[in-house]
matplotlib code that plots the C-alpha trace (Angstrom):
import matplotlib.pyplot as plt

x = [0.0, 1.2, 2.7, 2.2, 3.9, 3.1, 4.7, 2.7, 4.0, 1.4, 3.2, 4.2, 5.4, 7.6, 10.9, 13.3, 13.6, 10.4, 10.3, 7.9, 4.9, 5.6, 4.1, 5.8, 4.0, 5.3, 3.3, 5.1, 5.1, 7.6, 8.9, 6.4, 3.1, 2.1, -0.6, 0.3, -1.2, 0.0, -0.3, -0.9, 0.6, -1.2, 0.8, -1.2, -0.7, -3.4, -3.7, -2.0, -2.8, -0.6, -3.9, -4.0, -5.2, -7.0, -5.8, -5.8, -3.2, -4.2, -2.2, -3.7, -1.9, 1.2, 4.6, 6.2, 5.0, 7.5, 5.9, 8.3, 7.2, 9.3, 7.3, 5.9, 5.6, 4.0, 2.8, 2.7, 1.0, 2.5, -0.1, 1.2, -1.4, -1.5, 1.1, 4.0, 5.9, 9.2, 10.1, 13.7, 14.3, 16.9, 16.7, 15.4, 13.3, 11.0, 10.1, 7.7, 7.3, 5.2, 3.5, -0.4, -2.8, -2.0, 2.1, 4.2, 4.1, 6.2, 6.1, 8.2, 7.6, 10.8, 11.5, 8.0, 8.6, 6.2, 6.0, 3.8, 4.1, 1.2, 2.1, -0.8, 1.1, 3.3, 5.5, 6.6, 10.2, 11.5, 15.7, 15.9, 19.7, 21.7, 17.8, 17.3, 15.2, 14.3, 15.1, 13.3, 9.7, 9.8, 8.0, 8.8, 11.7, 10.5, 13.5, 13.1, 11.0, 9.5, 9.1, 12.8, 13.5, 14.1, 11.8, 10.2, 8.8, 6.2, 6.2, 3.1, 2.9, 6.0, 7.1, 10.7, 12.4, 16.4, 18.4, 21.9, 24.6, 25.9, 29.6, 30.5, 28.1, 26.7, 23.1, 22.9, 20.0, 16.8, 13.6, 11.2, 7.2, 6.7, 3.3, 4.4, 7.7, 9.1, 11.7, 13.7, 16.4, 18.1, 20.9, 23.8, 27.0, 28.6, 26.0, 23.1]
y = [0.0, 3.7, 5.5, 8.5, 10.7, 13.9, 16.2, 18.8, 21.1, 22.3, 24.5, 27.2, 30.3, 33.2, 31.6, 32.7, 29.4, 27.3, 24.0, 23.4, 21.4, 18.7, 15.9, 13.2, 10.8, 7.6, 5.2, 2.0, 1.1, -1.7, -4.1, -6.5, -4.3, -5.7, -2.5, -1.6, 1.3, 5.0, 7.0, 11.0, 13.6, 16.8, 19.6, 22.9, 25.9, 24.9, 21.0, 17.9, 14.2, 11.6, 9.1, 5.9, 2.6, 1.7, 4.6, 8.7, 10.4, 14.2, 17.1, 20.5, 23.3, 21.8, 24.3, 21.3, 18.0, 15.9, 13.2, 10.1, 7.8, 4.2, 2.0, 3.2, 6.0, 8.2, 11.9, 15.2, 18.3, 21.3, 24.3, 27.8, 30.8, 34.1, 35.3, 34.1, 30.9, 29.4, 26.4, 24.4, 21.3, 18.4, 15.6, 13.6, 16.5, 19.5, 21.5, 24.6, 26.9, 30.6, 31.9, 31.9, 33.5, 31.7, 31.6, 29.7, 26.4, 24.2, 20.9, 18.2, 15.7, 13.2, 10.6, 10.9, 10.7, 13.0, 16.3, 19.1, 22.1, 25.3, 29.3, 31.4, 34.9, 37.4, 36.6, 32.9, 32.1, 28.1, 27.3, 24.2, 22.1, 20.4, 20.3, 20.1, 22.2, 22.2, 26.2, 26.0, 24.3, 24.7, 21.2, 17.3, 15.6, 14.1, 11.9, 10.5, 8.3, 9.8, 6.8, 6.1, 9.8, 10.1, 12.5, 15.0, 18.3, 20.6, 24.2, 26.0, 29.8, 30.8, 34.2, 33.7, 30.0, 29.6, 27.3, 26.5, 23.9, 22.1, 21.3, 24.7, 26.3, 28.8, 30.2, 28.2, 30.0, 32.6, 31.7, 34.2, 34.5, 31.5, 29.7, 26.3, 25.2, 20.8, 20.0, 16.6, 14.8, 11.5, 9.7, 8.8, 7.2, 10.1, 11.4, 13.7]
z = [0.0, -0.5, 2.4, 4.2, 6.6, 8.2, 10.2, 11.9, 14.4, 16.6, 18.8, 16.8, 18.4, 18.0, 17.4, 14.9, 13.5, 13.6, 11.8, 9.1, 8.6, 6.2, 4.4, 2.6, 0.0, -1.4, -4.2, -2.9, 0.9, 0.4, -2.7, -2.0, -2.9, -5.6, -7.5, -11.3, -12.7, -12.9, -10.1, -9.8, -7.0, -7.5, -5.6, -5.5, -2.8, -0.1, -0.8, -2.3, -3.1, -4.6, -5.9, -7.8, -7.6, -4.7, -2.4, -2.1, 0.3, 1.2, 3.0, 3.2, 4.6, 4.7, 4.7, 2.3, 0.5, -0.8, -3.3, -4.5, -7.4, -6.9, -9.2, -13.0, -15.3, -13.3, -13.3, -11.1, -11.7, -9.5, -9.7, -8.5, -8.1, -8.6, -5.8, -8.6, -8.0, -8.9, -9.9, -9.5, -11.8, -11.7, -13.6, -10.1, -8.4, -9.4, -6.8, -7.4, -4.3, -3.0, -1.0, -0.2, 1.6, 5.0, 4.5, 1.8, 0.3, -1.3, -3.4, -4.2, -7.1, -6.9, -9.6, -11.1, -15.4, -16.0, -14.3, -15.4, -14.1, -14.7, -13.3, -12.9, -12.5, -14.5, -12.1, -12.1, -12.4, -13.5, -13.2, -15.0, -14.6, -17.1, -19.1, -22.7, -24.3, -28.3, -28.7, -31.8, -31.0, -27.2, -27.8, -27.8, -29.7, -33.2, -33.1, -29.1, -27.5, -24.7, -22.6, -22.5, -21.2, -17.5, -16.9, -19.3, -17.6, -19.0, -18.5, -18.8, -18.4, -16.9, -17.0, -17.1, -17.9, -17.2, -18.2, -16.0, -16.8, -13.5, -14.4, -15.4, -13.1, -15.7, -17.5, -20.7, -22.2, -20.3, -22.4, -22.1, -22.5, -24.2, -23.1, -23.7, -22.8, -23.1, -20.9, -20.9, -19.1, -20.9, -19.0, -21.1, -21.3, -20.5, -17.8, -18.4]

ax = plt.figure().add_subplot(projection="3d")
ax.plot(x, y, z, "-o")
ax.set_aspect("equal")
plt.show()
């Protein structure tokens, strides 16, 4: 069965450093659950679930939520709102993270192959690392199977899009105003 744990910390006061509230979702419990099927974490600011077959975990209100997919191709949706959001990408973890109307929020998908990821404001801000991007469609690869990617990342409505290269520790590319943005990881011989 999937696993949850939560982390609540009632007794917050006014203390410069107070720990957060945080939630972390997992599809697979241990190697011997035995569901197939896809399973979906939805992070959004308020609320998250991580929901397939058989089972529905929920965290609202939660400072973080860390989702981890262990078993199949399966997908997370990150929603930001209006208050802008920005997004980090590797090629094992996408976190997008802001604020809300009761303090700030931010979600986790790890090791899921399909992440999709949807800014709201004028405001939203994605650094993507050692990422490639087709600078002429902003979409899929014609020539590439997408099922033998390691993870393939949508970007819709971002403001701002950056692209950074982790050996020499430098901005590739910015890609600006472009609704639709396709984002992939493949692991080579070589590395990423």
């Amino acid at each position: 069965m999937p696993r949850a744990s939560l982390h609540h910390n009632s007794s917050r006061s006014a203390v410069i450093r107070v720990p957060l509230d945080t939630a972390h979702f997992s599809d697979l419990a241990d190697p011997n659950d035995s569901r197939t099927g896809v399973d979906t974490f939805t992070g959004r600011p308020i609320f998250s679930t991580l929901e397939g077959s058989g089972y529905r975990l929920y965290a609202r209100l939660f400072d973080e939520v860390h989702a981890e997919s262990k078993y199949g191709l399966d997908t997370a949706n990150l929603h930001g709102n209006a208050n802008g959001a920005e997004l980090s990408a590797t090629d094992t973890e996408v976190r997008l993270s802001g604020t809300h109307s009761s303090g700030s929020y931010a979600n986790h998908a790890r090791s899921f192959h399909e992440v999709n990821t949807f800014g709201t404001s004028d405001a939203d801000k994605a650094v993507l690392t050692d990422t490639t991007v087709d600078l002429d469609s902003y979409g899929p690869p014609a020539d590439v199977v997408l099922d033998e990617l390691t993870q393939l990342l949508w970007l819709d409505s971002f403001e701002k899009i950056e692209r950074w290269n982790s050996s020499t520790g430098s901005k590739a590319d910015d890609i600006n105003n472009i609704d639709r943005v396709f984002a992939w990881w493949r692991v080579t011989a070589e590395g990423i």
